[in-house]
N, C-alpha and C positions, 0 to 999 in steps of 0.2 A: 504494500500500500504506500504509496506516495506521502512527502510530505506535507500538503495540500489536505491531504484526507485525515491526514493523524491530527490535525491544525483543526481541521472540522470537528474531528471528534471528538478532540477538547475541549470546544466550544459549546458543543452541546451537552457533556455533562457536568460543566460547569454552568454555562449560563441560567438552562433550563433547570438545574437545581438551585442554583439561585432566586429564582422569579418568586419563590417564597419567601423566601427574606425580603424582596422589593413589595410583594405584597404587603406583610405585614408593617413595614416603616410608611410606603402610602395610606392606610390607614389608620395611622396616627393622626391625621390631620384633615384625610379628605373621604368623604363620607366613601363605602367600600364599592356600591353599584355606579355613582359618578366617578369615581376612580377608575376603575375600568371602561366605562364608557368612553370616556378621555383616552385612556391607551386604546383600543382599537380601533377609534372611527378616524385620530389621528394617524394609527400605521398604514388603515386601509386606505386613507387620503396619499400619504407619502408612495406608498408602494404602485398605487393607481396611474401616480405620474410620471412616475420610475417609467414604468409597462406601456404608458401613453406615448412617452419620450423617447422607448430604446424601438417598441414595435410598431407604432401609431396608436391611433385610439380604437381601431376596429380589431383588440386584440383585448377591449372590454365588452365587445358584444356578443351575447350569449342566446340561446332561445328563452324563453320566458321559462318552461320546465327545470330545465339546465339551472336556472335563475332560483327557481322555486326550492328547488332541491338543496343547492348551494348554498342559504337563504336557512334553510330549515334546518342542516347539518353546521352552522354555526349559530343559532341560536341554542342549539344542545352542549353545542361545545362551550361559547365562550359565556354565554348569561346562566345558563346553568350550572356550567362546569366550574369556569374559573367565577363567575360571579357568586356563586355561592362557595367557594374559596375562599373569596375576600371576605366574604358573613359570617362565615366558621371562626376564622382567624381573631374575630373582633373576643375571638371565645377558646380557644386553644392556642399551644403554639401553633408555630410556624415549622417545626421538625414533626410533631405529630399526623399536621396536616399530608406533608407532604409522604408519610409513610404509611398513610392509610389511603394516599391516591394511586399508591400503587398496587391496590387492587382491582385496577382496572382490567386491566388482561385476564381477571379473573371470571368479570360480570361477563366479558368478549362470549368468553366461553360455554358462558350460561345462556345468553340469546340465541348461541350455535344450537345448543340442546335445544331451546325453545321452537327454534323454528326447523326441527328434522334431522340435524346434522346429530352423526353416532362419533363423538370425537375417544379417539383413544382410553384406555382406562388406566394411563400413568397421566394422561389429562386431567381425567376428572380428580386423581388420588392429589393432584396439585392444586388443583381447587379447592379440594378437602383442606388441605394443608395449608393456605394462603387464608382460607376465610376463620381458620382456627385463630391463624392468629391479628385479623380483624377481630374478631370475639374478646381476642384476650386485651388488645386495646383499647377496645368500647368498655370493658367493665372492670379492669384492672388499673385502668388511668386516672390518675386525681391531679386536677389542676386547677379546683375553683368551684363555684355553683352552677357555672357558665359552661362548663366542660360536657357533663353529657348533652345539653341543648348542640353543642358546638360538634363534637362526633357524627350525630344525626344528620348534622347538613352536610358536612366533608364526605359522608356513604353519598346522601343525594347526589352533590356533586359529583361522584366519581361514578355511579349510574347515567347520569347525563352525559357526562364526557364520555363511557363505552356505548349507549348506546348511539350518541353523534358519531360513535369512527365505527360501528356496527355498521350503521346505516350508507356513512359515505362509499360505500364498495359495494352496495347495491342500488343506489339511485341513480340515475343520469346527472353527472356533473360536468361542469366546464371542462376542456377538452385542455386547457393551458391549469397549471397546476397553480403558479402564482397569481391568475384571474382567479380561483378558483377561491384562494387566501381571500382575494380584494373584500371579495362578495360576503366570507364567511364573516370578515372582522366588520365590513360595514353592515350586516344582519346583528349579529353577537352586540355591533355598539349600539346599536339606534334600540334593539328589544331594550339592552342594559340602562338609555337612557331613559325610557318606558316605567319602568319597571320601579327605577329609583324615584321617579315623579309623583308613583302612585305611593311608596314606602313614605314620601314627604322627604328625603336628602334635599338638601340646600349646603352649598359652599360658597362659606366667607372667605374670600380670598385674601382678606387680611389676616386672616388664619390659620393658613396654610404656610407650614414650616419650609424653610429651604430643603430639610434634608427629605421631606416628602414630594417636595417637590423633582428634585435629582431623583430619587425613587422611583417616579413615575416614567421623566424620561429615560432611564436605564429599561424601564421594561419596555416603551414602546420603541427604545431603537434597537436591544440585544435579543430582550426577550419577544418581540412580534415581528422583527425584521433579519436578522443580524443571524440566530441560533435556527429558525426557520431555513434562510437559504442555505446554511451548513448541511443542515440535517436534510433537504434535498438533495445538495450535491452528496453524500454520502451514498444515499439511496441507488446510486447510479458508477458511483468509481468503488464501494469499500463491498466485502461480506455481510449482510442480511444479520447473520449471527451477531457479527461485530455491532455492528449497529444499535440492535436490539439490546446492550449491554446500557446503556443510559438508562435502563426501567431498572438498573440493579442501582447504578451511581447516583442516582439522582435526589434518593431520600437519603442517602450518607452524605451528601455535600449539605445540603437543606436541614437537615439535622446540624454538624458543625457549624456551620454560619450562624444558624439560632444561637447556638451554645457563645459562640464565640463575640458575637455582634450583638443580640438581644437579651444574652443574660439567660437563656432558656434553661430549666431545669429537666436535665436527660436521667429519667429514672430507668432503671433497672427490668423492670414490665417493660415501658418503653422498647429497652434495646431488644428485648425479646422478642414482643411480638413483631416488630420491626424486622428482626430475624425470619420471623416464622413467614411471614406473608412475600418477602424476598425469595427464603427457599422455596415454596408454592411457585412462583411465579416463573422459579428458574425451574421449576420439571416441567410446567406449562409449556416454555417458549423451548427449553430444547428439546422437547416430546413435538411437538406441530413441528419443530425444523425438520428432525429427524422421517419425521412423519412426509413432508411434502419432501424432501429430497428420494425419498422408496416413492412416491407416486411420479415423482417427473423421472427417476431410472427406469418403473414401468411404461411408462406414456413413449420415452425415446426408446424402449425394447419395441413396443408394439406397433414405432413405423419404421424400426430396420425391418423386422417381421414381413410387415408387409411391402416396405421396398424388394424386399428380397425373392417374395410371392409373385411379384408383376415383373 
């Protein structure tokens, strides 16, 4: 792998385990749904003109389905997922958060069952294993009065964001992958601006702290722009495997930055179940590897087969 791709790869498990830490220092100061709102309908503005400028503008038009779709797979993502992120946070850390959102790949696996799919049964024993130790964080955790309220929304959250990347590999979406981003962050911002309207947020901006402020644009250029394009080019020059390795890095950097930066108290339960849902998650992701790499050796066995027939 190139130096280029190791460059990426650092980027993204550093960044995106960072975006909790930026979470949680933006909300100190700016209500947690207009905080978000602000970072995505500014990256989707930036990146729009990015795409406008390099390919023209007819590489923002889309069919209105395409639209729809796109449209729907970030309002799952970013007003559900990360915005109820930001609501959680106002009520846990910011290491807990990010180690109970990695049971995401776990819910993947549960819509697969839901809708027909017979996934492997070292899959499922990883699921077992992963949501063990979401259990043992939901009721083992003590951080306040505010904590179990704050777990509740971090599961929603992490339902919303599997089902949004569930769904986006079944809909018709944009055909350009960064049109595809525009749509999602400008949908994710404008619900998020919605949503905080109807909660009653209001921001005084004479109230709003410098270092929240820095916060915010740290995540709308690294974490909506900057770890985004990384983790594309990845997708395309690195190993799949490789790759997949940020859902292990990502709650261990988000964890030390709390500890380190916001004073966060890492208990012991903590590191465990943090453990447990990691291990889950690692029979998960190299059981499907293992699994589609014997289905594409079958697939290329079965057109020499028949090259060889004709």
């Amino acid at each position: 792998m190139s130096p280029v791709a190791w460059s990426a790869l650092a980027i993204v498990y550093v960044v995106w385990g960072s975006t909790y830490l930026g979470i949680g220092i933006v909300i100190e100061t700016i209500p947690p749904l207009l905080g978000g709102a602000i970072r995505f309908l500014i990256a989707a503005a930036l990146l729009a003109t990015f795409l406008a400028l390099r390919h023209g503008p007819g590489v923002l038009r889309v069919p209105r389905r395409r639209l729809g779709s796109a449209a729907l797979v970030g309002i799952l993502l970013l007003t559900g997922g990360n915005g109820m992120v930001a609501i959680a946070e106002q009520h846990i850390s910011t290491g807990l958060a990010a180690l109970l959102v990695a049971s995401v790949p776990l819910w993947l696996v549960i819509f697969r069952v839901a809708t027909g799919d017979r996934p492997p049964a070292a899959t499922l024993i990883g699921v077992t294993t992963g949501f063990a130790g979401v259990a043992l964080l939901s009721l083992l955790h003590h951080g306040g009065s505010g904590s179990a309220l704050g777990i509740a929304i971090i599961l929603a959250a992490s339902l919303s964001w599997a089902l949004g990347s569930f769904l986006s590999g079944r809909l018709p979406m944009p055909t350009n992958s960064l049109t595809t981003s525009v749509y999602e962050m400008a949908a994710g911002g404008l619900a998020l601006l919605a949503v905080a309207f109807i909660r009653g947020e209001t921001m005084d901006l004479g109230q709003v702290s410098g270092r929240s402020w820095l916060a915010l644009g740290y995540l709308v250029v690294f974490g909506s722009l900057v770890a985004f394009t990384a983790y594309s080019g990845l997708l395309g020059n690195a190993p799949i495997s490789l790759v997949g390795t940020y859902a292990y890095v990502n709650p261990a950097v988000a964890v030390l930055l709390g500890a380190l930066i916001l004073s966060e108290t890492v208990t012991w339960p903590m590191l465990l179940g943090g453990v447990i849902i990691i291990a889950g998650v690692g029979i998960v992701v190299s059981t499907e590897r293992r699994a589609q790499s014997l289905r594409s050796a079958r697939s290329e066995a079965a057109l020499v087969d028949a090259a060889q027939r004709d």
